[in-house]
C-alpha positions as CSV (number, residue, x, y, z in Angstrom):
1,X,19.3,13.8,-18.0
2,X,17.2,15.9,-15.0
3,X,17.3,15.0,-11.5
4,X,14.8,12.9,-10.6
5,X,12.7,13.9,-7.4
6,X,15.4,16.5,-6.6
7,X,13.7,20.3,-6.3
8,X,16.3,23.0,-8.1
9,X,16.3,24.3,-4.8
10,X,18.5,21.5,-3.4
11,X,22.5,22.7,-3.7
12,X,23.6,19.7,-2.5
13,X,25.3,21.0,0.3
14,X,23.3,20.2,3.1
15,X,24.9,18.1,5.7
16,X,21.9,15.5,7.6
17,X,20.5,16.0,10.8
18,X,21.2,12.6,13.0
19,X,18.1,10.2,13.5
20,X,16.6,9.9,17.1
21,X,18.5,6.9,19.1
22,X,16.6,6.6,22.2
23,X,14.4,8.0,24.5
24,X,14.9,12.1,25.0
25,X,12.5,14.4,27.1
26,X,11.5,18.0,26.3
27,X,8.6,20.6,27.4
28,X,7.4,20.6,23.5
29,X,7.9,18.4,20.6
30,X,7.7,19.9,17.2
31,X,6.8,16.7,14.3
32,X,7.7,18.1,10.9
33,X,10.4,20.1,10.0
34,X,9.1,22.4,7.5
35,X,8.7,26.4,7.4
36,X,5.6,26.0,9.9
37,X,7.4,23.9,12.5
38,X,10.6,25.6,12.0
39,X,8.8,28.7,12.9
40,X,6.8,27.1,15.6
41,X,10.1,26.0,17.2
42,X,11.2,29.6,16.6
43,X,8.3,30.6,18.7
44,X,8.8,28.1,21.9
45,X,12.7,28.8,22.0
46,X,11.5,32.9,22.4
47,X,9.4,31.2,25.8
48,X,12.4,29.4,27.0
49,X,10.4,25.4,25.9
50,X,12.9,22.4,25.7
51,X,12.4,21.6,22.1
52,X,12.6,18.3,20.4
53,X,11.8,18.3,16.6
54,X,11.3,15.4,14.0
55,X,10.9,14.9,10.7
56,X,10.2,11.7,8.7
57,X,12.7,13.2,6.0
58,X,14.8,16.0,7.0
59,X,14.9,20.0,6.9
60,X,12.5,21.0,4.3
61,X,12.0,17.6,2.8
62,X,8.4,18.1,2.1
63,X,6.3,20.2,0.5
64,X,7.9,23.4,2.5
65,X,11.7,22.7,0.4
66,X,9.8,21.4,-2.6
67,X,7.3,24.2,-3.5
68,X,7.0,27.1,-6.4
69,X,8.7,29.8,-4.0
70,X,6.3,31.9,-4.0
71,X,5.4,33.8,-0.9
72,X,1.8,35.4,-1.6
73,X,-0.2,38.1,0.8
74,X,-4.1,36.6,1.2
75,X,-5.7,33.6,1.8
76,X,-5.9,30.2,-0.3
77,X,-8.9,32.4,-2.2
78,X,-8.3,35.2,-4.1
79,X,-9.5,38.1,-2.2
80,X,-13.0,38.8,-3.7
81,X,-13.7,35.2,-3.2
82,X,-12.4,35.3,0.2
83,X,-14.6,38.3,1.0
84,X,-17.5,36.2,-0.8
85,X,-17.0,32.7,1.7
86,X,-15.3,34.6,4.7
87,X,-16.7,38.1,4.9
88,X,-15.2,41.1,4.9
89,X,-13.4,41.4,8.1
90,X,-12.0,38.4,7.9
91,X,-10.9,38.4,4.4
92,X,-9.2,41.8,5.1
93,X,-7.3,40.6,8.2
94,X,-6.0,37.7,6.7
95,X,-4.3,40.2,4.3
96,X,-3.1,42.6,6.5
97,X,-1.6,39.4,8.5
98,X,0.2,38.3,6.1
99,X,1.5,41.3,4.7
100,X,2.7,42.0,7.8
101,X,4.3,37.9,7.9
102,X,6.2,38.4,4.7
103,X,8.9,41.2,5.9
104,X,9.6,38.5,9.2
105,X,9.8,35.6,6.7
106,X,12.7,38.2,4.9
107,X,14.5,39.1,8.1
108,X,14.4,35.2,9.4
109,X,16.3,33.9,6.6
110,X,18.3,36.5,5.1
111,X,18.9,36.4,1.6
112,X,16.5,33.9,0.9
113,X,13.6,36.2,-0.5
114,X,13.3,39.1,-3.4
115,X,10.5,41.5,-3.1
116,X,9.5,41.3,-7.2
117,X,5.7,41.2,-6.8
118,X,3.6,38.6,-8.8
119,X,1.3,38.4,-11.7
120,X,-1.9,36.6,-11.9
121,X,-2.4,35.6,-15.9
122,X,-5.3,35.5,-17.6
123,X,-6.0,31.8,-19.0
124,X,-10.1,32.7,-20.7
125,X,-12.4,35.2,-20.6
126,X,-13.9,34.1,-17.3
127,X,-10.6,34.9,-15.8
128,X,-10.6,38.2,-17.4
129,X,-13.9,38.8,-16.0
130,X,-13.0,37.2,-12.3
131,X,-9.7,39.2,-12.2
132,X,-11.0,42.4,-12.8
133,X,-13.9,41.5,-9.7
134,X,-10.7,40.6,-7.8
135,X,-8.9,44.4,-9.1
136,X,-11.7,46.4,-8.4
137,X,-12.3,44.6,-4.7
138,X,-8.5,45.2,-3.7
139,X,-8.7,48.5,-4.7
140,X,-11.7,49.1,-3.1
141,X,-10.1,48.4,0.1
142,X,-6.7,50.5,-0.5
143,X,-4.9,47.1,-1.4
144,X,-2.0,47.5,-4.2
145,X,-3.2,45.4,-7.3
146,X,-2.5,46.6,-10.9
147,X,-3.5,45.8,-13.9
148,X,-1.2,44.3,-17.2
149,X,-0.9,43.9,-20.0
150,X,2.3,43.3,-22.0
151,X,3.9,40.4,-23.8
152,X,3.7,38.3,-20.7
153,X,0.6,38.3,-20.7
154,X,-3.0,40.3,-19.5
155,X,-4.1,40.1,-15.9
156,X,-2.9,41.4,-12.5
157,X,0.0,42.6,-10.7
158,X,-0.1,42.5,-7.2
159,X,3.4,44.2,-5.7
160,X,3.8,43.3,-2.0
161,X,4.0,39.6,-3.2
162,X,8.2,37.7,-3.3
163,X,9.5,35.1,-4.1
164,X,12.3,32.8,-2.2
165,X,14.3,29.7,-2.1
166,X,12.0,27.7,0.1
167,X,14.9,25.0,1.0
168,X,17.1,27.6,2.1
169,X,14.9,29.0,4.1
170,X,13.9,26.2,5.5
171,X,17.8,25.3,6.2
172,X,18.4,28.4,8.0
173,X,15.9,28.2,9.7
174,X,16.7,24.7,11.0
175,X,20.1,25.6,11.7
176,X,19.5,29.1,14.2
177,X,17.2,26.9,16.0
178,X,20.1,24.1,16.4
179,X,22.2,26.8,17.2
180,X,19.8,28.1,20.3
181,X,19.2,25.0,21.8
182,X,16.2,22.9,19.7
183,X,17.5,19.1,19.1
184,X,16.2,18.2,15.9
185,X,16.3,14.9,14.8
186,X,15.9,13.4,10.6
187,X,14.8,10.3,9.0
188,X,12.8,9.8,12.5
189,X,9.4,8.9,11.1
190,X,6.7,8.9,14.0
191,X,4.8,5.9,14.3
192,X,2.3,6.8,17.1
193,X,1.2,9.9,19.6
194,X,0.1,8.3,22.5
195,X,-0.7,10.7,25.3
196,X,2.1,13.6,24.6
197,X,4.3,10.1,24.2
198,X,5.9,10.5,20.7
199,X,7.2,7.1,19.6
200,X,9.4,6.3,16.5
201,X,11.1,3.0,15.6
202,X,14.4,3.9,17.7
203,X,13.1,5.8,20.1
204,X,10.4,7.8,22.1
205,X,10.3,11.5,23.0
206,X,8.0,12.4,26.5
207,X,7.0,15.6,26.3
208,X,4.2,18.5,27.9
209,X,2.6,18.9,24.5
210,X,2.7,17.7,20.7
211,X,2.4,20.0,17.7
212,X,2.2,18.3,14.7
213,X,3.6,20.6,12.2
214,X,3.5,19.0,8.6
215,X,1.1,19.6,5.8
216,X,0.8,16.6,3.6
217,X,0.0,13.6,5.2
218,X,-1.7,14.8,8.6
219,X,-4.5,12.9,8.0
220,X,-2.3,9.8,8.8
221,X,-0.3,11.3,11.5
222,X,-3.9,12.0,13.1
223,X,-6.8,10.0,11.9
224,X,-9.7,12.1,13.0
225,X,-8.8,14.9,10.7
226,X,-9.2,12.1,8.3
227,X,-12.1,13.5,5.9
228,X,-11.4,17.0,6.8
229,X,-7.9,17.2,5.2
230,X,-7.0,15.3,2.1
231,X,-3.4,15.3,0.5
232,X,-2.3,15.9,-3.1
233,X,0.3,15.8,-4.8
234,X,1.9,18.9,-6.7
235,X,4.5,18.3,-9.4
236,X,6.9,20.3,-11.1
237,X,9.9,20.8,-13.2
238,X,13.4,23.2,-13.2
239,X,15.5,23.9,-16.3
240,X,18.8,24.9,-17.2
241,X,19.5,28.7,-16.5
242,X,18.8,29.9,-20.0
243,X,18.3,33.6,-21.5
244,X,15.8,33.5,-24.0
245,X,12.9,34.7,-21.5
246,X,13.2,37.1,-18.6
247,X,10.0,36.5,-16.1
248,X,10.1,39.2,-13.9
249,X,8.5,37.5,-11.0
250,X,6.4,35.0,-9.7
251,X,3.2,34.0,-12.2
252,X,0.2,32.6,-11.8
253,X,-2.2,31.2,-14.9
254,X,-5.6,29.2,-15.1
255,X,-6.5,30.3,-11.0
256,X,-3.1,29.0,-10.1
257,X,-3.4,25.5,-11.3
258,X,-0.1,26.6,-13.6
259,X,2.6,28.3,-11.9
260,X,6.0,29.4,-12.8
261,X,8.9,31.9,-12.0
262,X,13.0,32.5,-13.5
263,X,14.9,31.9,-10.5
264,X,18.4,34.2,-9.9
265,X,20.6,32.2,-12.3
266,X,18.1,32.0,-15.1
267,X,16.9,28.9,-14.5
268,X,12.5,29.0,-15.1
269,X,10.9,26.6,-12.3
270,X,7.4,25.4,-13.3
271,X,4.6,23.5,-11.9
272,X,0.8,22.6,-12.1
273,X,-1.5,20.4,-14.2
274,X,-3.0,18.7,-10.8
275,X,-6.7,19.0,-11.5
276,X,-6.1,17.7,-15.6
277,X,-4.8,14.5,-14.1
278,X,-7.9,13.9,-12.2
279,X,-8.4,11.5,-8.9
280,X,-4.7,10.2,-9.0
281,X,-2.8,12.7,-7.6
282,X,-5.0,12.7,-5.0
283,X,-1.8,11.2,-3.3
284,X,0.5,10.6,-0.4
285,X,2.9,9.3,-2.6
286,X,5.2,12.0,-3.5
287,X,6.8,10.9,-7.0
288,X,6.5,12.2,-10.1
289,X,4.4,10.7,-13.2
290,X,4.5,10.7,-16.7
291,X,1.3,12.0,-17.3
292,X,2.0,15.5,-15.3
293,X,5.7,15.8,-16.5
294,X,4.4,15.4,-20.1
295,X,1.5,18.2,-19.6
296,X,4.4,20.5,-17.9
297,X,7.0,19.9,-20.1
298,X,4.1,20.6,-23.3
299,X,2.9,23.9,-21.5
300,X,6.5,24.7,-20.8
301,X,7.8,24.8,-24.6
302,X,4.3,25.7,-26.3
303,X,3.0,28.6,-23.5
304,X,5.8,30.0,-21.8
305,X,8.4,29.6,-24.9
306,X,11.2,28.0,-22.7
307,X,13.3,25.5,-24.8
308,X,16.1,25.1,-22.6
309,X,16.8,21.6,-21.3
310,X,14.9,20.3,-18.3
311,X,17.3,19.7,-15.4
312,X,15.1,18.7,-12.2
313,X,11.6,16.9,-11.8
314,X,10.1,16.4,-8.6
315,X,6.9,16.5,-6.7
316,X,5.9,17.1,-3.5
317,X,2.7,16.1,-0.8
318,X,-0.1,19.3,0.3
319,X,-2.8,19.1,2.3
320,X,-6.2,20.7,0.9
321,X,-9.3,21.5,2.8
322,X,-12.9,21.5,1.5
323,X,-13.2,25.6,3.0
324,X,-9.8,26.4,1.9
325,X,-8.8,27.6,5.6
326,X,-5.9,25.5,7.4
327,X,-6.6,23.4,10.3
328,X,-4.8,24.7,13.0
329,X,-6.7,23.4,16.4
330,X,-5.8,21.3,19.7
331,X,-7.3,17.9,18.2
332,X,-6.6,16.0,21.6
333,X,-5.6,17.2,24.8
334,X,-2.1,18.6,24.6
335,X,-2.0,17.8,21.0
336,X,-2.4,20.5,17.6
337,X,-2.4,20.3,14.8
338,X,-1.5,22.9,11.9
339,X,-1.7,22.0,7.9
340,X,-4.3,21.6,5.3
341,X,-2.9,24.9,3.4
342,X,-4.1,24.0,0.4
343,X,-1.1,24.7,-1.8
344,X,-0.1,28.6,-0.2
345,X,1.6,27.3,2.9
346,X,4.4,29.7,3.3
347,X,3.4,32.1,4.5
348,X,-0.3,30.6,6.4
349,X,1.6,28.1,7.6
350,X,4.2,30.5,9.5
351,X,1.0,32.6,11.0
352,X,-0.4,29.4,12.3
353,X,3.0,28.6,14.3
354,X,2.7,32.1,15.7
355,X,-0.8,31.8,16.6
356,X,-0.5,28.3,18.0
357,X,2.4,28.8,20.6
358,X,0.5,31.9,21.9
359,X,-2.2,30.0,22.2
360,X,-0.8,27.0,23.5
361,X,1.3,28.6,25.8
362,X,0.5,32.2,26.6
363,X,-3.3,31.5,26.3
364,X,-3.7,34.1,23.7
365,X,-6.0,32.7,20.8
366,X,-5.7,36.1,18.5
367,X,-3.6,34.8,16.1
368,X,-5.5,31.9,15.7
369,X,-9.2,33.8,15.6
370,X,-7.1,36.0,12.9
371,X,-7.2,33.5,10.6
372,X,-10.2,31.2,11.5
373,X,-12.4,33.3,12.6
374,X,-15.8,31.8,13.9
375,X,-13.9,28.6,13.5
376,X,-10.9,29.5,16.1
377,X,-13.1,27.8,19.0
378,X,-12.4,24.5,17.3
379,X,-8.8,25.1,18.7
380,X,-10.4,24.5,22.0
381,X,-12.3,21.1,21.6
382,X,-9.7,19.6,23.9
383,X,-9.9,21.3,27.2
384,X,-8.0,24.8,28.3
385,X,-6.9,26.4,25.8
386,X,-3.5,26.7,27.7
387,X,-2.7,23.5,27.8
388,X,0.1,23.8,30.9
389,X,-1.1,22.4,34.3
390,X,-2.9,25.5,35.5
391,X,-6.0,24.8,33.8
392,X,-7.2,28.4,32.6
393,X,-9.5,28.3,30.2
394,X,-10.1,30.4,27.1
395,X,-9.2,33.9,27.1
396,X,-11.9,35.1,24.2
């Protein structure tokens, strides 16, 4: 019998945040606990910001504790396509920036992430074709990308990828920033932003600013991204640790609809199949179907050659945007936003916190232009840029 809606990261050992029970005050409050907000928090604590944080769930209970664990250098596109919609320069800095991300993500949650590389798999011969475009484009620009073949599989290796426990690194995450001073607060959904007002069902928070941190599901939070961000829903599977394949690392088939990896105990941890199950998992509702476990379970014994018994099935909410870049911009006056990842949050998702509390507080919108580019004025559509009562504007 597997675990239903329970990711294999989940040890059971987590004890619950407490719900929010009346009104609190802080200088920032921080909706969605996830690897973005964890890291935002992060962020304000380093300025000295009160800190309240929320989540509707608790620590990593959406898509940043249910994911593949796989913690991949670029942008959503693979990088001759983001060269192709995002030009050079910016396709190139988005690398380098998260390159740079993935040793911090290591050192902030130690023990949490293994430096194996990845593998995209070829699924066609248009993938063949499109991944040796995407080989000879890395390696144009000194970036490591390798090419394999073996019984695994033909396609790329790409060596400055990991792969980590997403949970637990969401966990201790959650837990340093208890520990230095954030109150965090679970099973707190938020029912309306009104002003920098944050108001849930048993109480409010009254804050200087709002950052709302969570990927699936911000169109709801905030209706006017409504149209620009649309959530999904991801499923996957876990089974029992099991020795009859060893997957080196983190792989990638069909463009990264299919996606799979052998965690530490043997276990294989596989997801995909959204786009064969057409406009219903277009989704908020996170719970797993029929048709998608049956496609994974299929691909599972026929492709990969896993027989061992399936242990865990669960799914999980994203937020996808038409251009593939994440929102992360001031939508009202002393209110962001940061999501829309389209599926490769982890390690976007912690650039964005970085880029938005410089921005928000220090007035520095680098981080943000970083990964935006032309689009990181949209971060200012709301006034000042800093958004504290001095009123300077943008720093660009």
């Amino acid at each position: 019998m597997s675990k239903s809606n329970i990711p294999v990261w989940d040890d059971g050992r987590w004890t619950p945040l407490p719900a929010l029970n009346g009104d609190v005050s802080a200088d920032s409050c921080v909706i969605g606990l996830g690897g973005t907000g964890l890291t935002l928090i992060e962020e304000l604590l380093r300025r000295d910001e009160r800190v309240v944080g929320l989540d509707a769930g608790d620590v990593g209970a959406g898509a940043a504790g249910r994911n593949g664990g796989f913690l991949l250098a670029g942008a959503y596109d693979f990088y001759h396509d983001a060269v192709r919609k995002h030009g050079h320069d910016r396709a190139r800095a988005i690398y380098a920036a998260t390159l740079a991300e993935l040793p911090r993500i290591a050192s902030a949650a130690p023990g949490t992430v293994r430096f194996t590389g990845s593998r995209r798999l070829v699924a066609d011969d248009w993938e063949l074709e499109d991944c040796r475009a995407q080989q000879a484009m890395m390696q144009a620009d000194g970036l490591a990308c390798e090419w394999v073949e073996d019984a695994l599989g033909v396609g790329l290796f790409l060596p400055s990828d990991a792969s980590f426990n997403p949970l637990a690194r969401c966990r201790a995450l959650a837990l340093r920033a208890r520990d230095d001073g954030a109150r965090l607060f679970a099973r707190t959904p938020v029912q309306q932003i009104d002003g920098t007002r944050v108001i849930t069902a048993q109480g409010s928070v009254h804050c200087a600013r709002v950052f709302v941190a969570v990927d699936g599901r911000l169109e709801l939070l905030l209706p006017e991204l409504a149209g620009r961000v649309r959530t999904a829903r991801l499923q996957m599977l876990a089974t029992a640790p099991t020795a009859e394949r060893t997957i080196p690392c983190p792989m990638y088939y069909r463009e990264g609809y299919e996606y799979w990896q052998q965690l530490p105990d043997g276990s294989v941890a596989f997801g995909g199949f959204r786009d064969r199950a057409g406009e219903s998992e277009w989704s908020t509702d996170a719970t797993p179907t029929a048709a998608v476990q049956d496609m994974l379970e299929s691909f599972l014994r026929s492709h990969i050659g896993v027989t061992a018994p399936i242990t865990h099935r669960w799914a999980a909410c994203a937020g996808y945007t038409d251009t593939g870049l994440p929102v992360i911009e001031q939508v009202r006056e002393r209110v962001w936003a940061l999501g829309g990842y389209s599926g490769t949050g982890n390690v976007i998702g912690a650039l964005a916190a970085r880029g938005v509390a410089a921005a928000a507080l220090d007035g520095d919108p680098s981080g943000i232009r970083t990964l935006l580019g032309d689009q990181w004025s949209t971060a200012v559509t709301h006034g000042a840029l800093r958004d504290d009562s001095s009123g300077v504007g943008p720093t660009a």
